[in-house]
VEXNUFI-964134 format. One record per residue (C-alpha): x negated, y, z negated. Coordinates in steps of 0.001 Angstrom, whole numbers, plus 500000, padded with zeros to 6 digits. Layout:
BEGIN
XYZ ...
# end
This chain:
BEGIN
570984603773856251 567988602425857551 568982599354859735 572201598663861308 573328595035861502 570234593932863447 568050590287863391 564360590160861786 562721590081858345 561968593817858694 559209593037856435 557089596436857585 559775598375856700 560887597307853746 557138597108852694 556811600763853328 559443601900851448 557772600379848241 554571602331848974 556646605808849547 558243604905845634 561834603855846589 562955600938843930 566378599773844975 567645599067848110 571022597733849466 571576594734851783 574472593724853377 575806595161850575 573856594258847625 571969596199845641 568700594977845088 565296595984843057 562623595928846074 560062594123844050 562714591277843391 563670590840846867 563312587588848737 561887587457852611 564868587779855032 565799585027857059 564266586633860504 566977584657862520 570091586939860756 571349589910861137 570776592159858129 572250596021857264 569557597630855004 569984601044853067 567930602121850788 568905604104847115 567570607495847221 569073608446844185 571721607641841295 572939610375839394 576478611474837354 578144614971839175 577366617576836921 576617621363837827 573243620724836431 572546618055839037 572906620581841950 569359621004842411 568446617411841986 571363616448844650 570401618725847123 567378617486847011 568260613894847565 570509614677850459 567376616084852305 565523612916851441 568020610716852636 568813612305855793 564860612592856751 564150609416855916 567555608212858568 566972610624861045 570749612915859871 572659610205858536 573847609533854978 575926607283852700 577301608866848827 578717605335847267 581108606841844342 582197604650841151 585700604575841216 587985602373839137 585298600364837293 583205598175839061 584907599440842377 582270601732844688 583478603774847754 581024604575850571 581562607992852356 579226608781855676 577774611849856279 575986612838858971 574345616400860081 574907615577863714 577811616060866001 578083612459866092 580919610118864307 579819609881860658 580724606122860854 579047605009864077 575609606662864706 575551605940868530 578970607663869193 576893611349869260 575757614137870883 573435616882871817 573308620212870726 576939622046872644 575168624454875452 575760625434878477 571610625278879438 569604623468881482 568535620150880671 565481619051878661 563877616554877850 563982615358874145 561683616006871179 561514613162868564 561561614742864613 558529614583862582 558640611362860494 561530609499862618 562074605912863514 563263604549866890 565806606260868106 565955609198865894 565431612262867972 566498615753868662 567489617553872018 567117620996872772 570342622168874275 571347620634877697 573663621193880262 576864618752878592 579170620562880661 578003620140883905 578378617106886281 575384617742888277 573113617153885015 572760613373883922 573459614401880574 576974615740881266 577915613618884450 580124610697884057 577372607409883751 580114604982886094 580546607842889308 577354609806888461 579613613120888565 581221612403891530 584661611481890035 585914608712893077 584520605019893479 584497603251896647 586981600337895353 588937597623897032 592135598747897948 595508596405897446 596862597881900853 594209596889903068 592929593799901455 596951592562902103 597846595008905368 600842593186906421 602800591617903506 605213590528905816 603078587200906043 602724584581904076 599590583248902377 598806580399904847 599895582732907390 596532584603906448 598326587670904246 595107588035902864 593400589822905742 589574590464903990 589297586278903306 590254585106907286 588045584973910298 584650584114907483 583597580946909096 584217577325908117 582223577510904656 584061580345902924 587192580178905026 587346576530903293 586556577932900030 589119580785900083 592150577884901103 590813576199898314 591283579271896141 594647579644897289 595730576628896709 594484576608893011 596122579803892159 599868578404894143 599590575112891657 598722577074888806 601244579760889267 603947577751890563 603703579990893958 604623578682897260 602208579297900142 604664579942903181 606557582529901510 606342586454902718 603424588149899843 606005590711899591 608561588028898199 606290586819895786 607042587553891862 604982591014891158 603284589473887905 601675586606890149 600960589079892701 598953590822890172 597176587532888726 596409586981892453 594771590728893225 593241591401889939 592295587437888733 592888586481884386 590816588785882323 588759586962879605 591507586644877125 594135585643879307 591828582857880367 591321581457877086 595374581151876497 595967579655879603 592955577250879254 592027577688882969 590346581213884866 590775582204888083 588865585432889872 591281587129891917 590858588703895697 589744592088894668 587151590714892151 585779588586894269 585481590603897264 583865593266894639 581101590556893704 580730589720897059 580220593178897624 577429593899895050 575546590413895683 575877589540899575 572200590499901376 573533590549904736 574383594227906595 577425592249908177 578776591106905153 578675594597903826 580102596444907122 582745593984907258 583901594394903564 583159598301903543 586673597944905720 588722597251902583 587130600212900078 588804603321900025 588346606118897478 589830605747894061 589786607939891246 586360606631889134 588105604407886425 586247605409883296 586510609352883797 589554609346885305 588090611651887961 587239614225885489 583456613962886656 582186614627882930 581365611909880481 582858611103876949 580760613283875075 581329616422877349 585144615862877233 585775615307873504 585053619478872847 587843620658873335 589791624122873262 593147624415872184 593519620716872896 592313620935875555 588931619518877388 587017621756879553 588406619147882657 591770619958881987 591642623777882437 589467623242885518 592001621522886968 594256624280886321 595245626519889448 593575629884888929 597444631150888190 597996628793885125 594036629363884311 594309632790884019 597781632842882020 595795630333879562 593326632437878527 595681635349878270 597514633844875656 594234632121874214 593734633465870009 590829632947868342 590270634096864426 587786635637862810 583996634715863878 585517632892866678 586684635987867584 583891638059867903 581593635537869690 584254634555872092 586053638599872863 583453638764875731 583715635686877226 587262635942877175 586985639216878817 585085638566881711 587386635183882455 590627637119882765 588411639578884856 587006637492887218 590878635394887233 592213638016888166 590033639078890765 590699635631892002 594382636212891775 594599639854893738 592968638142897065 595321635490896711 594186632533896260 596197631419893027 597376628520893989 593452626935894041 592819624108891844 589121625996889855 587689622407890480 588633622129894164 585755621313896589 584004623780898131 584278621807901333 587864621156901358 588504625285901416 589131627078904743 587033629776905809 589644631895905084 589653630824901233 585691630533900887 585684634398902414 588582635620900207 586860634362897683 583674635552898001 585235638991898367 586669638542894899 582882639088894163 582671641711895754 585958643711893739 584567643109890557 581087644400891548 582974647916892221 579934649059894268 580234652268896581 578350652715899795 577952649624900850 578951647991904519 581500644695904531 582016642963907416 584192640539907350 585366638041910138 588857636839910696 589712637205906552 593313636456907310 592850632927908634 595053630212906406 597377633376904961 600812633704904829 602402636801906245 603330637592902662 599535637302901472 598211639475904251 599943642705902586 597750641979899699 594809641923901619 595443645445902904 595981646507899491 592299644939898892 590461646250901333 591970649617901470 590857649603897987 586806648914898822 587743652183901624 588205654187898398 585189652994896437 583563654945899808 582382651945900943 582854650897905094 584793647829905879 584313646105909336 586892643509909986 586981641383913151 590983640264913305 593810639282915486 596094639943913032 598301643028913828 599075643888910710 595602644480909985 594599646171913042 597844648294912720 597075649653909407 593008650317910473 591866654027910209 589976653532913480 590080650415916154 587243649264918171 588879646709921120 586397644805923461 587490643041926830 588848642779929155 588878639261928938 586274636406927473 582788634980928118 581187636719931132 584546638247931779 583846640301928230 581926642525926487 583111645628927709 584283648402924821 587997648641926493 589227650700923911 588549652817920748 589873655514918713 593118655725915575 595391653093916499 597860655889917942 595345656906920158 594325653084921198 598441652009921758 598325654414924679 595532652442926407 597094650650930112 593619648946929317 593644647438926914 595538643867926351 595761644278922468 596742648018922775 599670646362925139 600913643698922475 601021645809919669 603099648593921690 605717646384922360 604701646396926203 603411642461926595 605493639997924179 605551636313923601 609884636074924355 611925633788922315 612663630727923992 615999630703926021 617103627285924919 615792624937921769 615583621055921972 618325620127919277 616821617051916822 618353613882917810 618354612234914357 618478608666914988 615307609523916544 613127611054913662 610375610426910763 611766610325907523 609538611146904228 611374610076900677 610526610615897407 606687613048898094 604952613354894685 601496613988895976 599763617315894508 602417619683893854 604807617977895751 608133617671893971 609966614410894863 610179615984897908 612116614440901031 612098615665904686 613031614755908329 611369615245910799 613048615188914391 610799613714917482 610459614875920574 610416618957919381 608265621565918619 608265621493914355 606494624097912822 605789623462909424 605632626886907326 605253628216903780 602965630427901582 599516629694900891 599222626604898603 603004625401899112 602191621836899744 601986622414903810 598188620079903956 599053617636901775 602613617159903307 601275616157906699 597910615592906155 597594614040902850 601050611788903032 602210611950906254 599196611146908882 597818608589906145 600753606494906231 601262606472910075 597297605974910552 597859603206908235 600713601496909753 599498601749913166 596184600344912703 596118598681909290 593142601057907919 592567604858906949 592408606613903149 595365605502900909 598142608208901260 599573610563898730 602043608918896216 605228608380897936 608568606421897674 609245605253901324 609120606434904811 612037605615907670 611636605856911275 607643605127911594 608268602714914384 609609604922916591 606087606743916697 603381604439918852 600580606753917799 599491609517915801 596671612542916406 594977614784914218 593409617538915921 591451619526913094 589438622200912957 586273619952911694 582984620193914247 583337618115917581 579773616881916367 577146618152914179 574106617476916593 572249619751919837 573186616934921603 577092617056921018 578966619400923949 582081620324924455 581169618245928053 580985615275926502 583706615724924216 586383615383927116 584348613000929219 583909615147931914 580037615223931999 580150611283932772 581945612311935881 579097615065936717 576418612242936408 577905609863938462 578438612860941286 574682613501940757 573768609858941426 575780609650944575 573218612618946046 570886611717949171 568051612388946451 569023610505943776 569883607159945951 566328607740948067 564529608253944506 566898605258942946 568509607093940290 571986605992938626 574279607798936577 572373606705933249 569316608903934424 571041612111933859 572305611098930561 569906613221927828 570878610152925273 568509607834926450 564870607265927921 564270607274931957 565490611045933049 565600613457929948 562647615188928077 560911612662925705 559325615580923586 562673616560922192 564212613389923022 566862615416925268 568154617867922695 566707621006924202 565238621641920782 562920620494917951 563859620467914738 561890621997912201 562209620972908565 561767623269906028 562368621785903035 563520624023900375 565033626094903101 567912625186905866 566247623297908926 565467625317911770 565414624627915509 563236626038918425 563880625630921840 561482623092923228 558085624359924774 558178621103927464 561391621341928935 561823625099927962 565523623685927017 566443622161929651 566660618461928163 565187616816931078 562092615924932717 560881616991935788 561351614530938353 565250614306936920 565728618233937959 564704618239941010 567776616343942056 570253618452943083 573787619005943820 574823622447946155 571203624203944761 572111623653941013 570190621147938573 571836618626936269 570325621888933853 572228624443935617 575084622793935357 575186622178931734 574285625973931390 577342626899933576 580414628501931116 583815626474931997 585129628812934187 582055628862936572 581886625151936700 585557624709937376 585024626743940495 581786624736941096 583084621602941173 587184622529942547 586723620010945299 586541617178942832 589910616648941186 588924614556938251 586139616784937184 588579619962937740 591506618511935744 589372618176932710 587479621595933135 591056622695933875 592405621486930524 589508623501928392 590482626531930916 594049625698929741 593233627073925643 591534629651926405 588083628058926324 586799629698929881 583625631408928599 581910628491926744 579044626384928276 579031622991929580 576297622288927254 577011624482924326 575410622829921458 578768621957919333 577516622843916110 577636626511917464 581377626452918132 584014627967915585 586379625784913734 588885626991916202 586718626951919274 586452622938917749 590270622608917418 590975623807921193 588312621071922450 590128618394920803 593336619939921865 592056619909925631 591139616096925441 594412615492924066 596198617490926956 594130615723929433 594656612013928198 598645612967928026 597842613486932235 598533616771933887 601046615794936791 604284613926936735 606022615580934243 609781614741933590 612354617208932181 613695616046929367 617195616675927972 617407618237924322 616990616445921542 615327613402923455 612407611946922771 612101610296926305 608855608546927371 607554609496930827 605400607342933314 602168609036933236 598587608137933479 596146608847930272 595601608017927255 598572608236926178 601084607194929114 603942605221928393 603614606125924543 605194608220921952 602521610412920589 602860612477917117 600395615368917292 599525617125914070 597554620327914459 596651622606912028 596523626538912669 596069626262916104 596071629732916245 592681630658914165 590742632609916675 593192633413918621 594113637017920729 597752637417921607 597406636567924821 595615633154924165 598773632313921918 601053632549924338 598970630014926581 598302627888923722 602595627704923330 602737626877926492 600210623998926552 602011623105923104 605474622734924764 603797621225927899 603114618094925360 606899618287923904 608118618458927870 606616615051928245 607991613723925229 605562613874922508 605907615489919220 603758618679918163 603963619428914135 602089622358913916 601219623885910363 600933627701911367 601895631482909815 601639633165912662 605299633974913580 605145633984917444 604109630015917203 607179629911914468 609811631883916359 609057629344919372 609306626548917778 612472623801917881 612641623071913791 611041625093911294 610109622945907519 609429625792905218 607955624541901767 607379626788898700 608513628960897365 605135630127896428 602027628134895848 600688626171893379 602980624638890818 605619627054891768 605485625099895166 606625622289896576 609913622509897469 611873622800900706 613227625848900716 614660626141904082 614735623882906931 616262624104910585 615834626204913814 613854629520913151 616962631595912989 618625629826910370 614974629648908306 615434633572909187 618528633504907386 617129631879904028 617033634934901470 615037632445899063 612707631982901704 609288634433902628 608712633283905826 612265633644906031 612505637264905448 609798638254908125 610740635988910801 613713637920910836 611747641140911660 609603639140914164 613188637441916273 614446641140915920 611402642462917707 611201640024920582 614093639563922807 614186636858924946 613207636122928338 
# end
């Protein structure tokens, strides 16, 4: 094969092969002699191959064929065609090509299977366009462009329209505007779109004042998705459809507006050609027992690692794959003994808590089996079940016998119980701190009157069971039906309102995706008519008796110098106006916007009010220096010397929370708020504290002390059990039902800074809010009104309820594991 159904003469060509001796050749499927052919009509398409050979199979041919096969396949860069005589004048062709491509259609093809780096290509001597040969390249990764998907570019999701917030309300009817991403456009397009609509109800037969949701779902979906090419040319007609249209408007419309008002119906899909795989067609069709290198990626590292157990390979297979296959299980199982099975192998590195990136990264470390060296780890139980925890001993008792030294910095008493020696610093936090209050064996360090921790783990200082729980009232609750997201098995839960539900469950049990995945998404969603698109589920019941819904995360309060925990709760506007109200600020006619480091008048113009430059470094991480004008301080001059009682807008910024609470106790506004970050356990951090300094759970308690303060601080109501009752007070959220979902609020935390952070937690339930918290540590459990426990382990093996109800009847669950040592913990701790 030389050409492949393409238009010209292809005189040059055909010319040359008369000069390099060839006599026959065959054209769109006649043979012809090459001296005897006619000129080819330029204007048609024309297949041309050309006769290498002719010759009857006989062993003393071998030679000769062999020969001709190399001819032909230089001469078509691989490719091939053996035409065999087979009942008379009948001929059948049979492709052959040396490629890993499809014998039959030369572009389906590809490189050289490695696991390299990409490079670029090297045309073969004596080949014609197109015929080339590639070192090996990196096919199976999705950061190369010869491996990543060509539609997502390795990304595996597409910013798409989505059905749900193109139509947010399909309660209304289509002249009633159910289409919410065609009203509000101005007369030109509004006109057009009514036009539209009224096309597609006469060609449909559709009426235009009934509900969308009553609508037939076949002319729902010709109304959405528009008539593809062939339907059009049956029906005689075409019409575009919504999400088509918007789409084109999307990829054509110049104008920013346009775009940032459109940008409000995409949400993340799945990319349609790789199915979010991330690889393209040529990477996924190698495959290993059946299956592609995407599917076992998405395998948890559980059902990875019992793959390539059972995974058989014969003879030469064998050999070159015994060491690969080795050094899988190893690593899998390394994986597997810090306990993090239930992983997905292709889950994102951002999406893991620090607890998971550490655990994993002292997986590493086990298979290294190096002595003498120094871990430290912080915190390496955050995110793990009680149940997981003993495993972790097991690990890191095991680096203690490869003589190497393991620091750990924990709140976890079963970790600090089973350490051969404690260090314990105190008393308390910030400038209160950083004392040694304690050290020795942890026999010796129990005794210690000094010591706080030495006092919890004794048994001296507890967090008591509640006396009394608030019983659900279930005509007041948030039903899920039907949960399939994840691992997720058609799973169906209540939750009651008004109470303190902790949701509970192994590592990897379906906790996240539960309430963060299926459950925030669809109240976010009904409440204000935007958000991602929730985890597949059947229904929900109940949503409207919730009036609004906050996540309080443990992602960064902001990610720039000029982000403070200040800010975050508004109390910093209240310090500027108090600043402007000074005899020096009204003499030198400042307001309250010349103490703000966000724009020009009073702050530093070197480093634009950050207290730092920023330094790029390019191949390296940036890096910032404190700035040499306002040595940090983030204003200018003149703006400092204004000030309140001796101290700077500077100073105060630089205060910790506890000093400026006491600073400023005469104002009752700025006190509440300084009060509320006082309240969980935040006394030590500064004003000003850059947030990208704070931990995840430092970030968490910020956002939990803006939420506390907006809920208002005085006029609480007691509220009978089991009622979700709604109390007068002033905030954000006054005269509302609020569903707070907080995850691990205890990360970070000492003992005694969880029993204020229950306390602030059942403050919010007092005034008739909901708290789902999803938490291991079994103090927060015990204390809570309804327990959820999913699992029973993680991963595919998870997603079930396995218990459900107040913590001592979860105790009571034999099939459960948080079950089995909440019982120890409500044995332990008597109450009040």
């Amino acid at each position: 094969p030389l050409v492949s159904d393409q238009r010209g003469g292809h005189k040059a060509l055909l010319e040359r092969m008369i000069k390099e001796g060839f006599v026959r050749v065959r054209v769109n499927g006649q043979i012809h002699l090459l001296e005897e052919l006619a000129p080819l009509p330029a204007n048609c398409k024309h297949t041309i191959e050309v006769v290498v050979d002719r010759l009857l199979a006989k062993p003393e041919m071998r030679e000769r064929l062999a020969d001709s096969v190399e001819l032909a396949t230089r001469l078509s860069g691989g490719r091939l065609i053996v035409s065999a005589e087979s009942n008379g004048d009948q001929w059948q062709d049979t492709v052959f090509s040396t490629a890993l491509a499809c014998a039959e259609h030369a572009e389906v093809r590809i490189d050289e299977v490695a696991p390299g780096e990409a490079r670029p290509k090297r045309a073969m001597p004596g080949g014609e366009a197109g015929r080339e040969h590639s070192l090996p390249v990196a096919l199976f990764s999705f950061n190369s462009p010869v491996g990543a998907c060509e539609s997502c570019f390795g990304l595996g999701t597409a910013l798409e329209f989505d059905e749900e917030l193109v139509v947010p309300d399909p309660n209304r009817s289509l002249n009633d505007g159910a289409i919410a991403a065609w009203r509000h456009l101005g007369r030109k397009l509004n006109a057009a779109y009514r036009q539209m609509i009224a096309e597609y109800c006469e060609r449909f037969d559709v009426r235009d004042d009934i509900l969308f949701r009553n609508i037939p779902k076949a002319a729902q979906r010709m109304l959405m998705r528009g008539l593809s090419a062939e339907e059009a040319r049956e029906r005689g007609f075409s019409f575009e459809g919504v999400l088509p249209n918007l789409k084109r408007r999307w990829q054509t419309t110049g104008s920013e507006s346009a775009k940032q008002r459109l940008h409000a119906f995409l949400s993340e899909a799945p990319c349609e050609r790789c199915k979010g795989a991330r690889l393209n067609e040529r990477a996924l069709c190698v495959k290993i027992d059946g299956l592609s290198i995407a599917d076992i990626s998405a395998m948890t590292i559980s059902s990875a690692r019992a793959f390539f157990d059972q995974l058989n390979f014969q003879g030469e297979e064998a050999t070159i794959a015994a060491p690969l296959l080795a050094e899988l299980r190893r690593r899998l199982g390394f994986l597997c003994e810090v306990g993090v099975t239930y992983l997905a192998l292709d889950r994102a590195s951002a999406t893991l808590s620090g607890g998971e990136f550490q655990r994993i990264r002292l997986a590493t470390q086990i298979g290294s089996r190096l002595s003498g060296v120094c871990y430290v780890l912080d915190e390496p139980t955050i995110g793990l079940h009680p149940r997981d925890t003993e495993r972790l001993r097991t690990i890191l008792r095991r680096l203690t016998e490869l003589d190497n030294t393991v620091i750990v910095v924990e709140h976890d008493e079963e970790i600090i119980a089973g350490a051969d020696y404690i260090i314990d610093v105190g008393p308390g936090a910030g400038e209160n701190g950083g004392h040694i209050v304690a050290f020795g064996t942890p026999a010796e360090v129990l005794k210690s009157e000094a010591s706080s921790t030495a006092r919890y783990l004794s048994g001296r200082s507890i967090i008591p069971v509640p006396k009394e729980r608030r019983m659900p009232d279930w005509k007041n609750s948030v039903e899920l039906r039907g949960v399939t997201a994840h691992n997720l098995k058609n799973l169906s839960v209540r939750i009651p309102l008004g109470c303190l539900v902790a949701v509970t469950g192994v590592s990897g049990s379906g906790k996240s995706t539960l309430i963060h995945h299926v459950l925030h998404r669809v109240l976010k969603r009904r409440l204000s008519r935007s958000g991602l698109a929730p985890g597949a589920y059947e229904r929900i019941v109940g949503s409207a008796n919730v009036d609004q819904v906050v996540e309080i995360d443990q992602t960064p309060i902001g990610r720039t110098p000029r982000s403070n925990p200040a800010t975050y709760v508004g109390v910093f506007n209240l310090i500027r106006d108090l600043y402007s109200k000074t005899r020096e600020a009204k003499i030198r006619g400042y307001n309250a916007a010349r103490f703000s480091f966000n724009i020009k008048g009073g702050r530093c113009e070197q480093c634009e009010g950050q207290g730092v430059k920023r330094i790029a470094m390019h191949f390296l991480p940036d890096v910032y220096v404190q700035c040499v004008e306002c040595q940090g301080a983030r204003y200018n001059r003149e703006t400092l010397q204004v000030r309140y009682r001796g101290k700077s807008i500077a100073d105060v910024l630089d205060m910790s929370v506890d000093e400026a609470a006491k600073f400023f106790e005469n104002f009752s506004n700025i006190s509440r708020r300084l009060q509320s970050l006082k309240d969980v356990g935040l006394g030590y951090i500064k004003l000003g504290q850059a947030s990208a300094t704070l931990s995840g759970g430092e970030a968490q308690r910020v956002k939990l002390a803006s939420e506390l303060h907006k809920s208002g601080d005085g006029g609480r109501s007691p509220l009978k059990p089991g009622i979700a009752g709604r109390s007068p007070n002033s905030g954000g959220h006054s005269g509302t039902h609020t569903l707070f979902l907080i995850d691990e609020p205890t990360t970070g935390l000492h003992f005694a800074d969880v029993r204020n952070l229950l306390t602030l937690l059942l403050r919010l339930v007092e005034k008739g809010h909901t708290v789902i918290v999803i938490e291991h540590n079994l103090d927060v459990i015990k204390s809570a009104d309804w327990v959820i426990d999913l699992g029973p382990d993680g991963g595919e093996a998870g997603g079930f309820v396995v218990a459900e109800g107040t913590p001592e009847e979860v105790s009571a669950c034999e099939q459960s594991y948080t079950g089995r040592y909440l019982r120890r913990k409500l044995a332990e701790a008597p109450g009040p």
